[in-house]
Structures are given as C-alpha cells and as structure tokens.
N, C-alpha and C positions, 0 to 999 in steps of 0.2 A: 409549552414545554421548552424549556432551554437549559443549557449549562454552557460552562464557560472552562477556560484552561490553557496554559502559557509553558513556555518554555526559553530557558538560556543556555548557552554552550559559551567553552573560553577553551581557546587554546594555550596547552601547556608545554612543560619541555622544548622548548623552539622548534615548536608548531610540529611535533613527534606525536602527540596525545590532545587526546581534547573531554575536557568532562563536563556534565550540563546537568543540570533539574530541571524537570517539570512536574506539573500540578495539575489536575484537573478536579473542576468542581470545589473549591479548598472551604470552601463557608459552608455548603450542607453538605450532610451525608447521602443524602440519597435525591435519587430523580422522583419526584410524585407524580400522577398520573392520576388525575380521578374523571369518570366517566361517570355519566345519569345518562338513561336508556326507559323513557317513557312510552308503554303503549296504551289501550284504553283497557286492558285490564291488569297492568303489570307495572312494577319499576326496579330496578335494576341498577345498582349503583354498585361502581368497583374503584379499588382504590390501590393501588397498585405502587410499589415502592420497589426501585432499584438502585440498587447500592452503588455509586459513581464514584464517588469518591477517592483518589489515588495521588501518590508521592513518588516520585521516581528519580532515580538518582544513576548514571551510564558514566561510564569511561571508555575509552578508547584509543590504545597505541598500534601507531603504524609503524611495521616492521620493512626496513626498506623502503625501495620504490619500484614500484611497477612502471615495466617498459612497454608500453602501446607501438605497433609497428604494424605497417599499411602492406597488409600480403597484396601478392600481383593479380591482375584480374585473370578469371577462372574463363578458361578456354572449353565450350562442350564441341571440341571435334571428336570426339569419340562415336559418332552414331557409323551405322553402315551405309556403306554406298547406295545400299536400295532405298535406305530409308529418308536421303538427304532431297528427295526428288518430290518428297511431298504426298499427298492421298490422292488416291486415285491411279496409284500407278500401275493398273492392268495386261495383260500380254498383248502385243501389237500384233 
C-alpha cells in the first residue's frame, strides 16, 4: 500500500498573504487493497478501494501583527500559614 502527495506555498502581497497547492495521490483514483484469506476449507478475497485522490488550493492574509510579550513569573504565596509547614503538622 502507498500513495504519495506534495505541496507549494509562495508568498504574496509583501509577504501579507501566502497561497499554495497541494495534490495527493494525482495519477490514481483510488487506494486498492486486496486481501486473500486461505483456510483448509474456505477462501476469502476482498478487494477494497478508497477514493484518495484530492486537489487543494488555500489562501491566507494576515491581518496585522501579533504582539508576543513575556508575563512575570507567577508567585503561589497565596497558601495559609498552616498549610506552608508542610504534612504532618499535628497538635504539640
């Protein structure tokens, strides 16, 4: 069993959008699959075909720019005094 399938992208509008094709499987229609299933009083043959075959064609514009920014590190002082002491902490 194999197929195969490829893809290109190009950037357009200075580098605003970018549009691509891809193909898969572009020479057959379909994936075949045949099985033979011999026992000593039976045989069993199946032949199985799924349709693979596909053309695809995407665009996409970026609207803007997104700003990435490094929040501060997260401080858990929030617990309670009795709880900072750890397990075990029974009455003396």
């Amino acid at each position: 069993m194999y197929f195969y399938g490829g893809a290109v992208k190009k950037e357009i509008l200075n580098k605003k959008a970018t549009i691509g094709l891809n193909v898969l499987n572009p020479f057959s229609r379909d994936l075949n699959i045949k099985t033979v299933n011999n026992t000593a009083t039976s045989t069993q043959n199946t032949d199985i075909h799924y349709p693979l075959r596909s053309f695809g064609l995407n665009f996409s514009y970026n609207f803007g720019k997104l700003k990435f920014t490094q929040k501060k590190s997260i401080k858990n002082d929030d617990l309670k005094k009795e709880e900072q002491g750890g397990m075990g902490g029974g009455v003396q």
